[in-house]
N, C-alpha and C positions, 0 to 999 in steps of 0.2 A: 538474522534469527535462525535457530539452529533447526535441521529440519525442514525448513524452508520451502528449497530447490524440490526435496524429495517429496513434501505435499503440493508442490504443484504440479510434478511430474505425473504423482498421482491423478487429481483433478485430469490433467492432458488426456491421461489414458482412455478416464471415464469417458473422454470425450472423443476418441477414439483416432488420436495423434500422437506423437513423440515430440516435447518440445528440445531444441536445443541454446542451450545455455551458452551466450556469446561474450557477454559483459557484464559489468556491474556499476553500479552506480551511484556514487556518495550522495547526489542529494537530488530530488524532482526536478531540479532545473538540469541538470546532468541526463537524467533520465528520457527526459521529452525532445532532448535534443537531438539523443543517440537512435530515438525513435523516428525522427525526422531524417538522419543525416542517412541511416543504417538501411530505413526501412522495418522498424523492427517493430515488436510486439510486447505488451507488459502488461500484467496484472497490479494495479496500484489501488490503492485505497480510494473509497466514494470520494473523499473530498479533493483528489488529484484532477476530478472532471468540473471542479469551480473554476479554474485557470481558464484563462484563456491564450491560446497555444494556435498560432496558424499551423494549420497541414496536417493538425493531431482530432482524431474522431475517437470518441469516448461512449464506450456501448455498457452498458452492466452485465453484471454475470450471475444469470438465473440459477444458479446450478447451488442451492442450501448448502451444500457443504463447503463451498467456496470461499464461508464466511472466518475470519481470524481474530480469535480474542484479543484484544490488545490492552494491556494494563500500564499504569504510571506509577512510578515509585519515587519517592523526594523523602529528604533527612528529615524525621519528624524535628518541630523545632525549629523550624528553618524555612518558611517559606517565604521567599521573595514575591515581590508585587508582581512579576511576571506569571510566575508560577501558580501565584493568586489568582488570577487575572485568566491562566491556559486553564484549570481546573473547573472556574466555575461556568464556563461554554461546555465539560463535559458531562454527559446522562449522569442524572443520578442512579449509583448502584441499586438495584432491588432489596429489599428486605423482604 
């Protein structure tokens, strides 16, 4: 995500630390692991703390501005059963 790195360094500040940026990680199982093996620290999304993960503690982050909009986009016209399927588990937008 573009920007990323630079809004959580932000958030870090607020909080009154410098973090440093050691890895990166294609995907949660990648992630959790480097957390284990590293010792390491991550901001993931609410639903990264349904896992169950030995060795890995999962704390929330009070801090309102910490929160990230995240949108989905798909080929109007085109929506597979999956995709059918991811969609209607998400909030419905406000009107």
């Amino acid at each position: 995500m573009p920007g990323y790195n630079q809004w959580v360094t932000s958030l870090c500040r607020r909080a009154a630390f410098r973090p440093r940026f050691v890895q990166s990680a294609d995907s949660l199982a990648q992630l959790l692991l480097t957390i284990v093996a590293e010792n390491a620290v991550a901001l993931l999304p609410e639903f990264a703390a349904r896992t169950s993960t030995p060795s890995v503690v999962f704390r929330p982050v009070r801090n309102p501005r910490a929160k990230a909009e995240v949108v989905v986009a798909w080929q109007r016209g085109k929506l597979a059963e999956p995709v059918r399927s991811f969609l209607g588990g998400l909030p419905q937008p406000k009107r």
